[in-house]
N, C-alpha and C positions, 0 to 999 in steps of 0.2 A: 416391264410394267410401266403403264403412262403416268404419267402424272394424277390424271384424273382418277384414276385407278389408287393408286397410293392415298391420294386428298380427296376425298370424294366430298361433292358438295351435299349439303343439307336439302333432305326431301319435304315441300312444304306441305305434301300429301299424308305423312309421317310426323308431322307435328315436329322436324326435328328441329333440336338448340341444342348445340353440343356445349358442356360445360369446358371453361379454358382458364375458371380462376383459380390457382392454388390454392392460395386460404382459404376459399372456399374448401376443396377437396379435402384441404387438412381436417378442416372442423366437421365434414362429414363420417373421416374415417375415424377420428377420436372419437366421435360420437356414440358410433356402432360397437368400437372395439372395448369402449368401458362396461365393467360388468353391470346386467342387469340389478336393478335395487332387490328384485322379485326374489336373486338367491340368497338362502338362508347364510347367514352372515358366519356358521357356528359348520359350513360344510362346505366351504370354500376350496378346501384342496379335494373333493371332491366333485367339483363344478363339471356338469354336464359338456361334453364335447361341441361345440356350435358349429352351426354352420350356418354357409349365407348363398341367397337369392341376390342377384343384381338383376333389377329388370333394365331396360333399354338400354344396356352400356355404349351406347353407340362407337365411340372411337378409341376405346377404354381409357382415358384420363381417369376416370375414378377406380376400374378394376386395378389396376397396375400395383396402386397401393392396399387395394382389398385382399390383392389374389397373397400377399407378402404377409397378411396377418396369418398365413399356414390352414385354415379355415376350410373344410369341404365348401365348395362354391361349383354354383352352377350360374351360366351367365345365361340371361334371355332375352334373345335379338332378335326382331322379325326382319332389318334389313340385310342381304345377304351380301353388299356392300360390305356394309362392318362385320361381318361375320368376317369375311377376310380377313379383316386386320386384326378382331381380336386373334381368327389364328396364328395369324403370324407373330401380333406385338405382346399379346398377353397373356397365352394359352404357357408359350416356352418360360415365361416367368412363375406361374404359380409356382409357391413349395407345397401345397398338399393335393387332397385330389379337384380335379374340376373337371369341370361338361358344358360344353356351350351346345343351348339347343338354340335352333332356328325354327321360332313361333310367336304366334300371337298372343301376348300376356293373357287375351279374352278368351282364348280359346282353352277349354279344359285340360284336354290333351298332355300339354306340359306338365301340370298337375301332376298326373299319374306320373309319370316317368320319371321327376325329380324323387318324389318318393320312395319309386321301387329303387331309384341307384342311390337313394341317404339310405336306405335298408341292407343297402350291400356296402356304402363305405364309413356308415357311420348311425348304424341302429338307435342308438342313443343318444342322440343331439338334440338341442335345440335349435330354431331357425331364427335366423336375423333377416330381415327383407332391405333393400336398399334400392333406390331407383329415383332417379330424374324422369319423371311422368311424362311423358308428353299430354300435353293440354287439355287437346281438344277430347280426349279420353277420362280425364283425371276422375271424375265421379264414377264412371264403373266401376275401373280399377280399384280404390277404394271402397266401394261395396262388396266389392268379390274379396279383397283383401277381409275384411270386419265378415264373412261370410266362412270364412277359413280360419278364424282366428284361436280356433281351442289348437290349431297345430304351428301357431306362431307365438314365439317368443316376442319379439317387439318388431317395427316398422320404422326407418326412417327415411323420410321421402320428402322427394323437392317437388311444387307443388307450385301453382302460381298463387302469389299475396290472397288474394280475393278468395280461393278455395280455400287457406290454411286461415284467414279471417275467419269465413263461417265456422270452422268446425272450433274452433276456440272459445267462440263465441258464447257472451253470457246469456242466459233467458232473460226479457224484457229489452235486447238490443236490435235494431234495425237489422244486420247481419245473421241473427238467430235464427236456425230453421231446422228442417230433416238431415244433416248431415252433423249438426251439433248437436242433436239430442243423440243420434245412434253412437256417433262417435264420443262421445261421453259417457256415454252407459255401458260401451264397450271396453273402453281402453282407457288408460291413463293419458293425455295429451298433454306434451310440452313442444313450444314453441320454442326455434332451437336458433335460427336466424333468419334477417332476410337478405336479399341477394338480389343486385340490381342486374339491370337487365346487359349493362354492361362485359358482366359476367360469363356469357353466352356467344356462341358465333352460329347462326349471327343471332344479333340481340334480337330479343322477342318484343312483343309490343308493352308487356306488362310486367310488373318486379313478380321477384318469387320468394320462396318463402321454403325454410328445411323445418318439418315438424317430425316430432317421433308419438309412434304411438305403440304404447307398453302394455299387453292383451296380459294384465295381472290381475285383474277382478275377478271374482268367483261368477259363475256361472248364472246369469239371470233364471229367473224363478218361471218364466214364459219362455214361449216359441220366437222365434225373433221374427216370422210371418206377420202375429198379433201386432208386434211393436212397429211393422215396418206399413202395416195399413192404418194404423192408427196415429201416426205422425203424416203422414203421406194423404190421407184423408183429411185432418187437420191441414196442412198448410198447403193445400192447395186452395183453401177458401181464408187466406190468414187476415182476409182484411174483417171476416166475419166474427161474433161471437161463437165459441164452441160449441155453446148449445143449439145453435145451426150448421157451423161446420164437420158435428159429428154428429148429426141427426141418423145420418144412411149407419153409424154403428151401432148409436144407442138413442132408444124411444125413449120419451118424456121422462117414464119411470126409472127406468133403469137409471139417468142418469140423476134422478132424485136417491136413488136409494147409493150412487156412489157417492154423490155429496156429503149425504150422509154418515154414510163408513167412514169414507177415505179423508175426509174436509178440500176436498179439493173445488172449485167454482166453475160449471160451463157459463160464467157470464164474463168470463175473461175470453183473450184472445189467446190465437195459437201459442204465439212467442210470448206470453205471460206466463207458460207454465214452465215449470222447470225439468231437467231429464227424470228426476225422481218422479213427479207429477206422472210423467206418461208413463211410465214402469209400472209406478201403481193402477192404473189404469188397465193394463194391459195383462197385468197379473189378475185382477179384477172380472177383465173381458175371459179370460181363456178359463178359470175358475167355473164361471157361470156357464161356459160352450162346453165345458166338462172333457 
């Protein structure tokens, strides 16, 4: 084996940053590995089997200590690079079972497959997610994640500063937009730390950021289609009043007779309303489309 083969460098076509700081890793694996708040406090030795997703593990510094929490785990690499090495360095360490697929996190595909083998080594679980994003990706990913989310337990993921900004994000803040209201109304969000760029090999251009997000809320009362044109719609025009930015959803009336109902105002701007604002809204639109 060459050198190059063993250390393989960072693909900049693959957005890759391989993490290399310990503390870091610590605080991502304590992270994951503390019980959800979600389980009932009163059936705790009964606590569902978990198991975990690592998306891009690239050189497994983080699997190494995930695969040791005993944990069904499935690792998901698209570079076949690291597939090597997790075979070799990570795969002989797990103590429970684990599957490294070779795929694109965007691609369905894996999906399926992880499912059908949690049905054969662990019917009963809940899923933990775990992954250092690559970048230039990070907003799909996270949409298809909130997309899936009645079969996740929680997420935690590294993220650059600036994405884990907006989704944190209060209404009425410069930062506020479509990914703070879905990820809001979805999931529980805590910001967990940030992480300089130092941290990486090689360093990226921007800091990051580890948030988790906890899919513990009950089921919205709408389609997440309704929620997902009607924020999307909205801020695409966010320097306008809503009562022209969401003219193409709702005519004069209708949006007098939501005024009216709901107290809510199309004379404010996108980022003035709050996630509740657009829920009601949206429950409102799908009620009336029947």
């Amino acid at each position: 084996m060459t050198p190059s083969q063993a250390h393989p460098k960072a693909k900049k076509s693959l957005g890759q940053h391989f993490l290399t700081d310990l503390y870091v890793v610590d605080q991502i694996v304590e992270a994951v590995s503390v019980r959800s708040q979600s389980v009932d406090a009163g059936s705790l030795n009964s606590e569902p089997t978990r198991r975990l997703i690592e998306i891009g593990p690239g050189k497994g510094v983080l699997s190494k200590p995930l695969v040791a929490l005993g944990w069904p785990t499935t690792l998901l690499e698209i570079d076949p690079r690291m597939v090597e090495i997790l075979q070799r360095e990570v795969i002989p360490q797990a103590i429970g079972p684990i599957q490294l697929l070779e795929h694109d996190v965007l691609s369905p595909d894996w999906w399926l497959k992880e499912q059908q083998w949690a049905n054969d080594v662990a019917p009963e679980s809940t899923l933990e997610l775990v992954g250092n994003l690559p970048y230039y990706i990070t907003s799909p990913i996270l949409f298809a994640i909130l997309e899936r989310r009645t079969s996740i337990e929680r997420a935690t993921l590294m993220i650059q500063k600036e994405v884990a900004d907006r989704i944190i994000a209060p209404s009425g803040s410069k930062t506020y937009g479509i990914l703070s209201v879905q990820c809001q109304l979805m999931a529980s969000v805590k910001h967990l730390l940030d992480v300089p760029a130092t941290a990486f090999d090689p360093p990226p251009k921007v800091e990051s950021s580890v948030i988790q997000l906890a899919f513990d809320k009950p089921p919205l009362p709408f389609e997440d289609e309704t929620l997902k044109k009607i924020v999307r719609t909205a801020f695409q025009q966010r320097r306008k009043k809503l009562s022209n930015a969401l003219s193409s959803v709702l005519d004069a009336e209708a949006r007098d007779a939501v005024t009216q109902q709901l107290g809510i105002s199309f004379d404010q701007r996108p980022e003035q309303w709050t996630p509740a604002d657009y829920a009601s809204l949206s429950e409102w639109v799908q009620k009336k489309e029947g």
